[in-house]
Structures are given as structure tokens and as C-alpha cells.
PDB file of the backbone (N, CA, C, O) and the ligand in Angstrom, with CONECT records:
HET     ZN  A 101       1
ATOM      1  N   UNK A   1      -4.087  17.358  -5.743  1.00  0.00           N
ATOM      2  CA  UNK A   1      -2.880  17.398  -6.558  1.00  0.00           C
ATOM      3  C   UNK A   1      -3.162  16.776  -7.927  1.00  0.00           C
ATOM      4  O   UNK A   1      -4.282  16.348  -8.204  1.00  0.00           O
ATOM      5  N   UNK A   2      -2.159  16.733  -8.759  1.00  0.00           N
ATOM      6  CA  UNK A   2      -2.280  16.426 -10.221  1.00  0.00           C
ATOM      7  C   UNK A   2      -1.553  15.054 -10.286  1.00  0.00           C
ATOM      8  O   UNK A   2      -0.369  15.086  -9.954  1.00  0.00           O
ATOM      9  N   UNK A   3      -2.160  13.641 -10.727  1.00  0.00           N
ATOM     10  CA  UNK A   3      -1.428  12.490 -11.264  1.00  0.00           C
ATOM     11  C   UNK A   3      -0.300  12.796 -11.952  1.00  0.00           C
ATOM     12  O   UNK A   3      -0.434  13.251 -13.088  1.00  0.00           O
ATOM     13  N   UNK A   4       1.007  12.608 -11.405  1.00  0.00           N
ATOM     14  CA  UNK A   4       2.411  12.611 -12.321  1.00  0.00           C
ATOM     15  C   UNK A   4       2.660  11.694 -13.508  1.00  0.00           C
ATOM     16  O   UNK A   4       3.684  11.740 -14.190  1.00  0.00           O
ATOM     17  N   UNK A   5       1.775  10.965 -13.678  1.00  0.00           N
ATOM     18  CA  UNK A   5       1.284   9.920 -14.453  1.00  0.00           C
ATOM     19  C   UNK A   5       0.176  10.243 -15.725  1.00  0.00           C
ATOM     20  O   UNK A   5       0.368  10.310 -16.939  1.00  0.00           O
ATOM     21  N   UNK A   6      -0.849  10.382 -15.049  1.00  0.00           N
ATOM     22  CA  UNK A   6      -1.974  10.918 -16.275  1.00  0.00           C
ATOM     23  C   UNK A   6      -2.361  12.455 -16.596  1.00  0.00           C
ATOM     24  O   UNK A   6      -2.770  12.936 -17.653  1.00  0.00           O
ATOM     25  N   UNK A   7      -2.006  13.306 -14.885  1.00  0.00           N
ATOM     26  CA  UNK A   7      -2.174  14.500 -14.950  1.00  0.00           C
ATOM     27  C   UNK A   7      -3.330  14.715 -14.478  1.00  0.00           C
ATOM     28  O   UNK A   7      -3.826  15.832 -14.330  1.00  0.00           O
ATOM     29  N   UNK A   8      -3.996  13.348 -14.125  1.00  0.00           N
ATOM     30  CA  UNK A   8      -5.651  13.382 -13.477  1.00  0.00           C
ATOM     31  C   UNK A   8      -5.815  14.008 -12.270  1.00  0.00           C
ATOM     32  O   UNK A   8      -4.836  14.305 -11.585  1.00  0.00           O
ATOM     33  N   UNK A   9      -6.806  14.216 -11.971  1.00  0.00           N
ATOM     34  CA  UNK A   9      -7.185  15.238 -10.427  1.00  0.00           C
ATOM     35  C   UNK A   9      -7.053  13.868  -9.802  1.00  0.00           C
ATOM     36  O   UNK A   9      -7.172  12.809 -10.419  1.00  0.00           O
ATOM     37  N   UNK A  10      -6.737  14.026  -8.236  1.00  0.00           N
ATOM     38  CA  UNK A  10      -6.323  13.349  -7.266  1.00  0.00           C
ATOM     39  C   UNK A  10      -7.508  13.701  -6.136  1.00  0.00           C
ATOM     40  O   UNK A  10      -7.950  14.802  -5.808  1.00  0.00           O
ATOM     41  N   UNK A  11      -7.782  12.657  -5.766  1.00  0.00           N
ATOM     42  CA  UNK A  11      -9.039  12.504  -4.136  1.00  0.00           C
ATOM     43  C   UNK A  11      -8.125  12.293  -2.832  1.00  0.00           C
ATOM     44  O   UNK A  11      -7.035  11.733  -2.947  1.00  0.00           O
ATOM     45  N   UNK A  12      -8.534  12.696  -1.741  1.00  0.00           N
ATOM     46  CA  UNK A  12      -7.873  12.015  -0.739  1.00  0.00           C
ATOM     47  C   UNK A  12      -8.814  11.017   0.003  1.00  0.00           C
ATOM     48  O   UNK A  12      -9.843  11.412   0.551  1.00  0.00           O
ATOM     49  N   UNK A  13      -8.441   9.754   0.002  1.00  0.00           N
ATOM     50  CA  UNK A  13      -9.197   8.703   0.068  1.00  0.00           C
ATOM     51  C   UNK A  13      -8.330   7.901   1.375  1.00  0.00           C
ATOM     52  O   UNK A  13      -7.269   8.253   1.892  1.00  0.00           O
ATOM     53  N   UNK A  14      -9.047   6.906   1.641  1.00  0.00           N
ATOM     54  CA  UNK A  14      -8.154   6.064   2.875  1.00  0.00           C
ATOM     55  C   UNK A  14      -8.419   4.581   1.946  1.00  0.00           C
ATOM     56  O   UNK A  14      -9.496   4.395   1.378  1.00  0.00           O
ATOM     57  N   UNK A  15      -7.427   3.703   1.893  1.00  0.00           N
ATOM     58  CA  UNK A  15      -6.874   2.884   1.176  1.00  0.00           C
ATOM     59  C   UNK A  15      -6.250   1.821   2.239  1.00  0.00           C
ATOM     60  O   UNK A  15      -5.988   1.991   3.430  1.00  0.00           O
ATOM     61  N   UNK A  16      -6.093   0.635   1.394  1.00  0.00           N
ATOM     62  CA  UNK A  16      -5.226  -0.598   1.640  1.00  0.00           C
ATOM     63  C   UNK A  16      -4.071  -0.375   1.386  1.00  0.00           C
ATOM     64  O   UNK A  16      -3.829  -0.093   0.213  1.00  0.00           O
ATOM     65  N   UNK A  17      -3.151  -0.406   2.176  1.00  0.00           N
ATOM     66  CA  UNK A  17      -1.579  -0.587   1.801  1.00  0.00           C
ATOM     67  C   UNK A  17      -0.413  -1.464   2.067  1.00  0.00           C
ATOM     68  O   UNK A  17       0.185  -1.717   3.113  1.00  0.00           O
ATOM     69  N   UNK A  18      -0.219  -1.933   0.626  1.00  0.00           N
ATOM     70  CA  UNK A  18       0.477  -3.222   1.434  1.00  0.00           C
ATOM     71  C   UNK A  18       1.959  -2.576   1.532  1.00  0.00           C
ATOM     72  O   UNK A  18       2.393  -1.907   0.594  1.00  0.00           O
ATOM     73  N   UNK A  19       2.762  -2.817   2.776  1.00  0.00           N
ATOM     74  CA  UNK A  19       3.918  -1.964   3.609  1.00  0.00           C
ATOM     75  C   UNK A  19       4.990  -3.177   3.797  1.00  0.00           C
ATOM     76  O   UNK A  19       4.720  -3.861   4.784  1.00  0.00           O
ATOM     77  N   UNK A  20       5.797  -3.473   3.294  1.00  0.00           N
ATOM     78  CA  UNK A  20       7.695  -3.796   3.535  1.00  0.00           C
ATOM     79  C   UNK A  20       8.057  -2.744   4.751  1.00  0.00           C
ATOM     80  O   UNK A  20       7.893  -1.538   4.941  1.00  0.00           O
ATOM     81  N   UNK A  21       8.703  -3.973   5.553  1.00  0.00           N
ATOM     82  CA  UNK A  21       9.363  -2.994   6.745  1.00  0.00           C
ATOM     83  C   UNK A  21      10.179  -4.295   7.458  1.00  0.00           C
ATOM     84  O   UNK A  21       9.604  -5.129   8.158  1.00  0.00           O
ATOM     85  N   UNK A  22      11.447  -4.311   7.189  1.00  0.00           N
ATOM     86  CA  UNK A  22      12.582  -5.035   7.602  1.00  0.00           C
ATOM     87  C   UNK A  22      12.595  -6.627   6.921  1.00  0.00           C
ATOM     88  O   UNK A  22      13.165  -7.529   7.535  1.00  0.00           O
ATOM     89  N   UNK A  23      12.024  -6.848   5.810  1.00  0.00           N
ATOM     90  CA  UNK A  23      11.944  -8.077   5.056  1.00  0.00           C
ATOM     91  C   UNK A  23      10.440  -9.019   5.658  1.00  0.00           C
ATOM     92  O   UNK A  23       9.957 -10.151   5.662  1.00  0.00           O
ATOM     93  N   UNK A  24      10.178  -7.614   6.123  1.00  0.00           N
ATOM     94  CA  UNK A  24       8.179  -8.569   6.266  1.00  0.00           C
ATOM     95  C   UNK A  24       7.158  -7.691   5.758  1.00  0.00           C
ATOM     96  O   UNK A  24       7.360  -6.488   5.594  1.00  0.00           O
ATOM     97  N   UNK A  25       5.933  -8.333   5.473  1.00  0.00           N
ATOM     98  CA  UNK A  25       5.003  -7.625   4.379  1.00  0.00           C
ATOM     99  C   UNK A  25       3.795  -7.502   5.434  1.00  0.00           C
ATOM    100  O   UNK A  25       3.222  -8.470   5.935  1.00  0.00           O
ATOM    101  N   UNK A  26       3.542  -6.336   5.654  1.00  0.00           N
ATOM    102  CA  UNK A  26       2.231  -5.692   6.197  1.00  0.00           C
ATOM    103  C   UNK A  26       1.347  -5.371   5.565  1.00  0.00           C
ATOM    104  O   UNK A  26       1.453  -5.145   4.359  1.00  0.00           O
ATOM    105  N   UNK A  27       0.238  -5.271   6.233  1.00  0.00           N
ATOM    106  CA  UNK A  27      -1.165  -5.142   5.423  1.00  0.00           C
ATOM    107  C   UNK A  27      -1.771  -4.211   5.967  1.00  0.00           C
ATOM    108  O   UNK A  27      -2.657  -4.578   6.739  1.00  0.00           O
ATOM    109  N   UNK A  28      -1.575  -2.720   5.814  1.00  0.00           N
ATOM    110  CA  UNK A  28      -2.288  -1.421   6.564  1.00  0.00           C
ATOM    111  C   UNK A  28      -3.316  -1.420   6.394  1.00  0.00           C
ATOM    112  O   UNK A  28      -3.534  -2.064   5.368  1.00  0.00           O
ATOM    113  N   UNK A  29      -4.448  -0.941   6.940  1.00  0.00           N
ATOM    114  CA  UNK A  29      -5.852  -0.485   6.331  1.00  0.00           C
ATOM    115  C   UNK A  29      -6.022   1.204   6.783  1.00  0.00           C
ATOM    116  O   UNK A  29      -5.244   1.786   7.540  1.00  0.00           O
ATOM    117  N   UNK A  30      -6.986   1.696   6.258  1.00  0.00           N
ATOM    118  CA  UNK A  30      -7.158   3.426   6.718  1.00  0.00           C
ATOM    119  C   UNK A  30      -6.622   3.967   6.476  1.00  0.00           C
ATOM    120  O   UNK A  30      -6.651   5.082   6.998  1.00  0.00           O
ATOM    121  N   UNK A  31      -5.553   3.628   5.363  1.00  0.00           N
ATOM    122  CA  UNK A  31      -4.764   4.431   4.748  1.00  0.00           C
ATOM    123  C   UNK A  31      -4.830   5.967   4.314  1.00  0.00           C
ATOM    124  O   UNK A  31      -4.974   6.138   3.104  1.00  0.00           O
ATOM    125  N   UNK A  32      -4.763   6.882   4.950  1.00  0.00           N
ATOM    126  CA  UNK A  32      -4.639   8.387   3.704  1.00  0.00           C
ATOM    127  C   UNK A  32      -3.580   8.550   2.484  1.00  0.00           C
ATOM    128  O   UNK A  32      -2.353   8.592   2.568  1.00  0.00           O
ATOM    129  N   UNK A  33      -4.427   8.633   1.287  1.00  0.00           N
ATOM    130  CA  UNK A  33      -3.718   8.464   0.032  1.00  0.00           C
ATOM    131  C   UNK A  33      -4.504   9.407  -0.665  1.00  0.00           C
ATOM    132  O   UNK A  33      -5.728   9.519  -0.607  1.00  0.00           O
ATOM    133  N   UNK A  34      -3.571  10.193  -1.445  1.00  0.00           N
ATOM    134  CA  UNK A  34      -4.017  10.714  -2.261  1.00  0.00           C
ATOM    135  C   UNK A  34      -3.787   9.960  -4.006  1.00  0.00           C
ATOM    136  O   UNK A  34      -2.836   9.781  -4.767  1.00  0.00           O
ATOM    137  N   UNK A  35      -5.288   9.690  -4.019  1.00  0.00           N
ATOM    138  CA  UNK A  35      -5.834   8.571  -5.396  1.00  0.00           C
ATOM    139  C   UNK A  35      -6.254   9.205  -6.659  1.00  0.00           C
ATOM    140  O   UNK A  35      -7.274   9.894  -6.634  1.00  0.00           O
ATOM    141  N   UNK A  36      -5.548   9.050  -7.846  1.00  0.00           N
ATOM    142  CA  UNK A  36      -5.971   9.506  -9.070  1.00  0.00           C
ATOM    143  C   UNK A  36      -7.290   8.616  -9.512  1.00  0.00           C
ATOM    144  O   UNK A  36      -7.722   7.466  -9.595  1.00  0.00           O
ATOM    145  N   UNK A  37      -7.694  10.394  -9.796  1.00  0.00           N
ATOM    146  CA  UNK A  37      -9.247   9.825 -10.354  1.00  0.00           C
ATOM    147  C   UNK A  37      -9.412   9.120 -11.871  1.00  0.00           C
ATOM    148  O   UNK A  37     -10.388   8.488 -12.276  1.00  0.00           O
ATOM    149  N   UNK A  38      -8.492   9.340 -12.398  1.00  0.00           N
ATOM    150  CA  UNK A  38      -8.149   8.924 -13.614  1.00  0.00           C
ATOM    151  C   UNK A  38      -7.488   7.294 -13.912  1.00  0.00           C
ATOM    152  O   UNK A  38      -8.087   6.304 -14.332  1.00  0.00           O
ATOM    153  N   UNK A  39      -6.147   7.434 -13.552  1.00  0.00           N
ATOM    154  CA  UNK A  39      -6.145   5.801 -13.594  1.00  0.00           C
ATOM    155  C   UNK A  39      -5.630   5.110 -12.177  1.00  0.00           C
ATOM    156  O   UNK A  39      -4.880   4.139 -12.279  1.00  0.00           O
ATOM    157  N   UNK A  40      -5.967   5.529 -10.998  1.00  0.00           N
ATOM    158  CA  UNK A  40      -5.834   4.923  -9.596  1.00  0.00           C
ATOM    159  C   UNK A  40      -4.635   4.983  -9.341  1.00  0.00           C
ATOM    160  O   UNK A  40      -4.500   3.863  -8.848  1.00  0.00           O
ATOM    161  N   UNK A  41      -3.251   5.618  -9.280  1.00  0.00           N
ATOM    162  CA  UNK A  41      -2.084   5.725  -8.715  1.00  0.00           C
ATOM    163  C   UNK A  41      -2.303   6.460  -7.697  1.00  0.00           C
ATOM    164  O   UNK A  41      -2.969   7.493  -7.630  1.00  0.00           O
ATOM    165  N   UNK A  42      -1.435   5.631  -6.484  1.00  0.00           N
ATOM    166  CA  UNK A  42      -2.077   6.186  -5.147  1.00  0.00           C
ATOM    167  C   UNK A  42      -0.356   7.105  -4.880  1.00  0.00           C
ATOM    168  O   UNK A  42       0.737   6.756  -5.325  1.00  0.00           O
ATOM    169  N   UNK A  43      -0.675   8.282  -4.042  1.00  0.00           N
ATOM    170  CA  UNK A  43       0.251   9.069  -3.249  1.00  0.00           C
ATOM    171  C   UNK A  43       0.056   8.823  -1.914  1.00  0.00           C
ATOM    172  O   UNK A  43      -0.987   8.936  -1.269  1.00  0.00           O
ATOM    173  N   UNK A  44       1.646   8.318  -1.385  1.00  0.00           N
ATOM    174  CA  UNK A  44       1.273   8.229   0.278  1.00  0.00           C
ATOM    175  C   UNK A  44       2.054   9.639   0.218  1.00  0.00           C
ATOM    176  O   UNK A  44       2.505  10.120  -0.821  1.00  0.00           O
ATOM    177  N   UNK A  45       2.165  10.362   1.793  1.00  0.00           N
ATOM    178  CA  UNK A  45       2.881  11.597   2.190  1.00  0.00           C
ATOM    179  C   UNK A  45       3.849  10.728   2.711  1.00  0.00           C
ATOM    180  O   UNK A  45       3.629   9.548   2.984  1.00  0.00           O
ATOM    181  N   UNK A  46       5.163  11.436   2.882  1.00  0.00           N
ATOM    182  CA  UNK A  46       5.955  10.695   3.463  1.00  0.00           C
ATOM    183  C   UNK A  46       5.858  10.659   5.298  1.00  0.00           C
ATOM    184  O   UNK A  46       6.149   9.693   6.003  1.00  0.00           O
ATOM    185  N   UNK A  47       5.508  11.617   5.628  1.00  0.00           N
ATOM    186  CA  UNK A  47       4.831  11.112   6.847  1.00  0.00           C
ATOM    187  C   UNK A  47       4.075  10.126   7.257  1.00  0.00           C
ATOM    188  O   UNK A  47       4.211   9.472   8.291  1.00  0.00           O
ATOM    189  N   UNK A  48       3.046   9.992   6.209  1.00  0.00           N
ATOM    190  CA  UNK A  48       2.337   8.991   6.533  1.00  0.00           C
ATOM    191  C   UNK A  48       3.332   7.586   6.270  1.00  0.00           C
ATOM    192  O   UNK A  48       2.931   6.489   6.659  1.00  0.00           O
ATOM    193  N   UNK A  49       4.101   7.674   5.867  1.00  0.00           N
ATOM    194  CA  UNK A  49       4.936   6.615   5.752  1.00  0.00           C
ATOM    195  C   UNK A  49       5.750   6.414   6.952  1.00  0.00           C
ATOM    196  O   UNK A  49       5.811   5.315   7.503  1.00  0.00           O
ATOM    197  N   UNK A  50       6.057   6.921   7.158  1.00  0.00           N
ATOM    198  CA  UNK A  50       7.297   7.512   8.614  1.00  0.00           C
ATOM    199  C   UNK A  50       6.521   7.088   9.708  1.00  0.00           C
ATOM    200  O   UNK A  50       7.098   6.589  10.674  1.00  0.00           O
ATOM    201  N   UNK A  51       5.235   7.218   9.700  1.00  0.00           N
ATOM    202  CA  UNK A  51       3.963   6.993  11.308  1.00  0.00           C
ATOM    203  C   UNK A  51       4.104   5.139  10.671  1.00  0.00           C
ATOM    204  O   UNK A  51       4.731   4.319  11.342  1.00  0.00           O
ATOM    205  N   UNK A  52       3.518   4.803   9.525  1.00  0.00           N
ATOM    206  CA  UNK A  52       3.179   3.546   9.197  1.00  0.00           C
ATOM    207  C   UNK A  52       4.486   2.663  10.284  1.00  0.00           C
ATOM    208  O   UNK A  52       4.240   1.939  11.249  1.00  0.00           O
ATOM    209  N   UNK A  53       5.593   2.957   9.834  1.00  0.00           N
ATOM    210  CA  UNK A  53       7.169   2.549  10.098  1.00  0.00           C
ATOM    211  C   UNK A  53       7.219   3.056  11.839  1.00  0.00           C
ATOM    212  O   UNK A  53       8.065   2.486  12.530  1.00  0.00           O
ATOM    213  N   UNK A  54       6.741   3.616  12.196  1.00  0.00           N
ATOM    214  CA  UNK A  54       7.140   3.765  13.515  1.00  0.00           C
ATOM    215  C   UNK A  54       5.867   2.584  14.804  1.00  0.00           C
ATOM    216  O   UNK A  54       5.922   2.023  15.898  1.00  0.00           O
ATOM    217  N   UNK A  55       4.924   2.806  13.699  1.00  0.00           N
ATOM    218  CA  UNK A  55       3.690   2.470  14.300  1.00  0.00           C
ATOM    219  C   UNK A  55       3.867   0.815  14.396  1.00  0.00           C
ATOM    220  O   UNK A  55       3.662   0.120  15.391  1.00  0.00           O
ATOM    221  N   UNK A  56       4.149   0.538  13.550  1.00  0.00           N
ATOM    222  CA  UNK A  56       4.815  -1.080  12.730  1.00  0.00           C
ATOM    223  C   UNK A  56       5.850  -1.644  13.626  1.00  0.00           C
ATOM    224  O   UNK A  56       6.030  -2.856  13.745  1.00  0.00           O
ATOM    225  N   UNK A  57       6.879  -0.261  14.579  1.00  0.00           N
ATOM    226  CA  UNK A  57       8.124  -0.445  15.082  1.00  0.00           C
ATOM    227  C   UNK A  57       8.189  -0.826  16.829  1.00  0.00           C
ATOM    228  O   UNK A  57       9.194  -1.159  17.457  1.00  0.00           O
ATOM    229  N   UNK A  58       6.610  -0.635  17.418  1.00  0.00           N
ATOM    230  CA  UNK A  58       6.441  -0.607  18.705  1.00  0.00           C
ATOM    231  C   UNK A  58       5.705  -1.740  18.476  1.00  0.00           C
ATOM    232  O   UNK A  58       5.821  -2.403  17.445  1.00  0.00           O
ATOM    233  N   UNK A  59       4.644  -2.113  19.744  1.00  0.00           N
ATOM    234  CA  UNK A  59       3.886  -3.010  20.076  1.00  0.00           C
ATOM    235  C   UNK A  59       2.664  -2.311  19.472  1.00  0.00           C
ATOM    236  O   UNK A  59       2.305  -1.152  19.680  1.00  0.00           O
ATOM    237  N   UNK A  60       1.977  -3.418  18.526  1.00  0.00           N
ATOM    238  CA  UNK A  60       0.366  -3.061  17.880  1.00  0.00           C
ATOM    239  C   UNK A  60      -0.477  -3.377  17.561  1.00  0.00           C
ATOM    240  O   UNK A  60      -0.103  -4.144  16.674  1.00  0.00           O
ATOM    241  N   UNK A  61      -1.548  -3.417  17.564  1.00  0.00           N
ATOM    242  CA  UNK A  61      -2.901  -4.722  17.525  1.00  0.00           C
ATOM    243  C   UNK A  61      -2.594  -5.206  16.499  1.00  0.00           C
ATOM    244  O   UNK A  61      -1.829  -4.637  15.719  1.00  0.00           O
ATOM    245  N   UNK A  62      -3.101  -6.317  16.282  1.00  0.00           N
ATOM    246  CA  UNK A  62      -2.731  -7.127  15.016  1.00  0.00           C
ATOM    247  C   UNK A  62      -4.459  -7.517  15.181  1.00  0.00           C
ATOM    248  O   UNK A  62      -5.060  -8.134  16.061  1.00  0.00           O
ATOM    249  N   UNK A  63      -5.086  -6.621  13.466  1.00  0.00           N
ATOM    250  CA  UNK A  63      -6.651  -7.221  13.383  1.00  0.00           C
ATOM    251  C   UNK A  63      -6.905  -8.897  13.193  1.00  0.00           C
ATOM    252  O   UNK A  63      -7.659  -9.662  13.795  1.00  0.00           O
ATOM    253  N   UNK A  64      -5.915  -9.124  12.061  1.00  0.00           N
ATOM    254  CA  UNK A  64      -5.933 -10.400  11.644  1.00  0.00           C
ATOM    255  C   UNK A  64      -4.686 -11.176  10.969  1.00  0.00           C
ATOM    256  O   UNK A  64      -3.750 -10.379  11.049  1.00  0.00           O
ATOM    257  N   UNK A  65      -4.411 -11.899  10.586  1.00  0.00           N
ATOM    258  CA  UNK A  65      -3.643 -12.661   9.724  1.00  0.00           C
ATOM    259  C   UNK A  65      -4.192 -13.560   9.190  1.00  0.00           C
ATOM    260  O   UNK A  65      -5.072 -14.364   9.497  1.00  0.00           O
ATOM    261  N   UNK A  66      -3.254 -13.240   7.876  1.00  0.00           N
ATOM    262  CA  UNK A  66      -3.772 -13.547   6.587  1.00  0.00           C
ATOM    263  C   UNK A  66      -2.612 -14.448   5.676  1.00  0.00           C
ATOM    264  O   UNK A  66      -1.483 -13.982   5.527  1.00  0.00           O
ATOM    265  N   UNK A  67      -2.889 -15.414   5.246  1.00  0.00           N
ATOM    266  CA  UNK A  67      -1.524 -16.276   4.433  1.00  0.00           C
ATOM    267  C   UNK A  67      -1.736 -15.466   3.058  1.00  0.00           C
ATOM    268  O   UNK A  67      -2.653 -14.680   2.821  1.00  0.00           O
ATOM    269  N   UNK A  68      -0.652 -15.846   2.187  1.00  0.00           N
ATOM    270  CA  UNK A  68      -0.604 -14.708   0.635  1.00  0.00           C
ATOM    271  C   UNK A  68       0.270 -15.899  -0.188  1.00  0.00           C
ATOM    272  O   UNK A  68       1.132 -16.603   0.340  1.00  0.00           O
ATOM    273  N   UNK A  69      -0.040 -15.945  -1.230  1.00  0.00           N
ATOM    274  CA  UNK A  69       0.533 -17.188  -2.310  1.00  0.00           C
ATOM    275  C   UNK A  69       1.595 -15.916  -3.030  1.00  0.00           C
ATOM    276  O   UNK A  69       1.317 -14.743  -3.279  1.00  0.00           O
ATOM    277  N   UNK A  70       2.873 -16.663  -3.234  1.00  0.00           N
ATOM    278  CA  UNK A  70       4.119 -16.363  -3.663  1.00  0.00           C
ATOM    279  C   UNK A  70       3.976 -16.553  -5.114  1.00  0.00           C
ATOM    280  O   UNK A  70       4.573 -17.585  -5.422  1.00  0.00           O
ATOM    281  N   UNK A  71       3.559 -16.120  -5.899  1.00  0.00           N
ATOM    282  CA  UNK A  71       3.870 -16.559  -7.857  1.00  0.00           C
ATOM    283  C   UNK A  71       4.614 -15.833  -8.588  1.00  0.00           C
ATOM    284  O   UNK A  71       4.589 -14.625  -8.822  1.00  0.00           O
ATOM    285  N   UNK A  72       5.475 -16.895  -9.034  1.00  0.00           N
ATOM    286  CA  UNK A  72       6.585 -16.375 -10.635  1.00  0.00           C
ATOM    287  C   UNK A  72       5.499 -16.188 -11.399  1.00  0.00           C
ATOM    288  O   UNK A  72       4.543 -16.954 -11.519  1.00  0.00           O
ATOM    289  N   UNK A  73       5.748 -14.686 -12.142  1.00  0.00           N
ATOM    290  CA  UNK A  73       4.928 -14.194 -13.259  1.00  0.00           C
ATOM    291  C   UNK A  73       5.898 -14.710 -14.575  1.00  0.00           C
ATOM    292  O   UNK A  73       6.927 -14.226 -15.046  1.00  0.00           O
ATOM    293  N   UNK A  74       4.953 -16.132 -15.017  1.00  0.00           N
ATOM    294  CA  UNK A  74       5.587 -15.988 -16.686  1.00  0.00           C
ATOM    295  C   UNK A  74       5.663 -17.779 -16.304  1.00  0.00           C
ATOM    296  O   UNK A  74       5.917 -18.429 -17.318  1.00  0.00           O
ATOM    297  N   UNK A  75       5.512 -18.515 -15.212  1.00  0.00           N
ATOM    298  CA  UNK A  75       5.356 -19.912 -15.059  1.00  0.00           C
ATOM    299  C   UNK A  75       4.883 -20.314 -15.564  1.00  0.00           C
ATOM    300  O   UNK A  75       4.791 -19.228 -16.136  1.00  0.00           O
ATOM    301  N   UNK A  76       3.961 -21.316 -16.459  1.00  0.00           N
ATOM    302  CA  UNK A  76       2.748 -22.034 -17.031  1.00  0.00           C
ATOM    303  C   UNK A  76       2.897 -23.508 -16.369  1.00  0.00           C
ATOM    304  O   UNK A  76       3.564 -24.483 -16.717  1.00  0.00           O
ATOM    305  N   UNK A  77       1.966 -23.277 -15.217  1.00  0.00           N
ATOM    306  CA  UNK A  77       1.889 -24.616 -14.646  1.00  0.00           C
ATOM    307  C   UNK A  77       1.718 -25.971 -15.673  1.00  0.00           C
ATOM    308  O   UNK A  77       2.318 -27.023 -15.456  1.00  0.00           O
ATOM    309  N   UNK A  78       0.962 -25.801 -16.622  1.00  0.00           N
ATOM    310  CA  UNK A  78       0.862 -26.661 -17.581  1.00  0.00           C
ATOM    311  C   UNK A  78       2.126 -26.983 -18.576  1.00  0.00           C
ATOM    312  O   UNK A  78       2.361 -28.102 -19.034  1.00  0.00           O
ATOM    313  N   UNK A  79       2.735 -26.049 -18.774  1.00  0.00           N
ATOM    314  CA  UNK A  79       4.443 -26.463 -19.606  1.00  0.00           C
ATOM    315  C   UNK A  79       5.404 -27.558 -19.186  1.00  0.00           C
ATOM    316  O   UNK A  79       6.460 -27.720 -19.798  1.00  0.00           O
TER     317      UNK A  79
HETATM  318 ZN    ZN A 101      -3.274   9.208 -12.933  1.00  0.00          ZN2+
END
């Protein structure tokens, strides 16, 4: 497909995706995305979104956990 963005040719690649689903933040891996070769805007299908959300919605291995730092953009710890 064509970047709606740059208009760049698009790869279908498997990707990291970080996934919101009921006020918690998931960390997919193996993602299928279709990735502009031009400046990296990724396309999920909405299926693949719909499996992520269902898959997310049953019982599912969990590879790892991982903590993630929360930052206000525009703070200057030093101010
Ligand atoms: Zn693009």
C-alpha cells in the first residue's frame, strides 16, 4: 500500500506494538504491520487489532514484564 502520510511504498513487516486495552498498556511483539519505507508509519489491519483485543481478553502467556517511566513532556527537572 501507499503511506497516507508521505505516499511511500509500504513493507509488511512484524513489529512491536504497544496496545491500550481497558486502561492497561500492553506490549505485543510479532506484530503484522504494514511499515512505510519512507518515514516508518506503521498500518495495523483492523483485524489484527480485533485478534490483539480478543487474544489480550482470555487467558495468555505473559513472556515478561517490564516497568515503563511516566514523563511530562516540557518538565525541566533542573527549573
Ligand atoms: Zn510514509
Amino acid at each position: 500500500m501507499k503511506c497516507e502520510f508521505c505516499g511511500g511504498d509500504t513493507q509488511l513487516k512484524k513489529v512491536k506494538r504497544q496496545h491500550w486495552l481497558k486502561g492497561e498498556l500492553y506490549i505485543i511483539e510479532d506484530v503484522e504491520a504494514q511499515v512505510c519505507n519512507e518515514c516508518g508509519e506503521r498500518y495495523f489491519h483492523a483485524k489484527t487489532l480485533d485478534a490483539i483485543d480478543s487474544l489480550l481478553s482470555k487467558h495468555h502467556a505473559v513472556e515478561r514484564k517490564m516497568s515503563v517511566e511516566v514523563v511530562r513532556f516540557g518538565q525541566d527537572a533542573a527549573a
